[in-house]
PLY file of the C-alpha trace (Angstrom):
ply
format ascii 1.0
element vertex 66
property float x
property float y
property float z
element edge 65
property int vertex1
property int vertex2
end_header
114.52 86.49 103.92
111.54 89.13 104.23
114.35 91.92 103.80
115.73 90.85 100.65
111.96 91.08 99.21
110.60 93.30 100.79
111.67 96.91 98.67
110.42 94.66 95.40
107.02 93.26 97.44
106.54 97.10 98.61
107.02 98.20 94.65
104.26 95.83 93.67
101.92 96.96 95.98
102.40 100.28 95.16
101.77 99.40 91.33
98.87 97.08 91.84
97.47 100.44 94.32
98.01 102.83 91.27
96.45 100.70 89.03
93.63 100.27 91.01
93.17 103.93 91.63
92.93 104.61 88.36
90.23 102.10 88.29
88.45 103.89 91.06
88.94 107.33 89.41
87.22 106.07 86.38
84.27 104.69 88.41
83.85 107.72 90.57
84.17 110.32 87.45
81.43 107.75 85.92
78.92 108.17 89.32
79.55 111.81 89.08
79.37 112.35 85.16
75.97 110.71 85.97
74.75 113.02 88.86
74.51 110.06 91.60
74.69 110.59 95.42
77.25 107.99 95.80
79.72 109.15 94.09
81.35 111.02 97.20
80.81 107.89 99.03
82.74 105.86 96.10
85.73 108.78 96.23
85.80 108.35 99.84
86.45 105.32 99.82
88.65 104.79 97.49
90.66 107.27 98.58
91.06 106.10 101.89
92.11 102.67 100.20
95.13 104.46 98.47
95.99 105.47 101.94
95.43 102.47 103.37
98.40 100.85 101.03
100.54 103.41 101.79
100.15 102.72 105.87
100.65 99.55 105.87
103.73 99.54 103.84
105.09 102.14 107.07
104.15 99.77 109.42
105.64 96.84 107.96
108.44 98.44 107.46
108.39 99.48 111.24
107.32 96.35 112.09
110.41 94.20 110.74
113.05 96.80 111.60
114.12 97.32 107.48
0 1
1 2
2 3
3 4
4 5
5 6
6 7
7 8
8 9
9 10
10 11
11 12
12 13
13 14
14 15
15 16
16 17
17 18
18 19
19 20
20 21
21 22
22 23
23 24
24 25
25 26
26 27
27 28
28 29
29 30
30 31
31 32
32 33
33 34
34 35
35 36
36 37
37 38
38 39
39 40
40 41
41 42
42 43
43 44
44 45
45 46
46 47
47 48
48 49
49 50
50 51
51 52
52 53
53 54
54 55
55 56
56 57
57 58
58 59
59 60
60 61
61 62
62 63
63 64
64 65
């Protein structure tokens, strides 16, 4: 049952991820634009959360042999 859903679950999350990055890209361009020290902090982050989406759709994909 996970197979059949899984290509349209991994789609989602990789929509819901782009949206949010684009969130995050507005945020960090406002924390720069403004000349605060978090702003690499805030890119760091939320780069490493676009990342993050991307691993875990690998190893769930590993992880249920699809």
């Amino acid at each position: 049952m996970v197979r059949g859903y899984f290509d349209t679950a991994t789609q989602l999350m990789y929509a819901v991820g782009a949206i949010l990055a684009l969130i995050g890209a507005v945020r960090v361009y406002q924390l720069w634009g403004s000349h605060h020290g978090e702003a690499g902090r805030a890119a760091a982050g939320w780069f490493g959360s676009c990342i993050f989406l991307v691993v875990v759709s690998t190893v769930i994909r590993s992880f249920f042999g699809l």
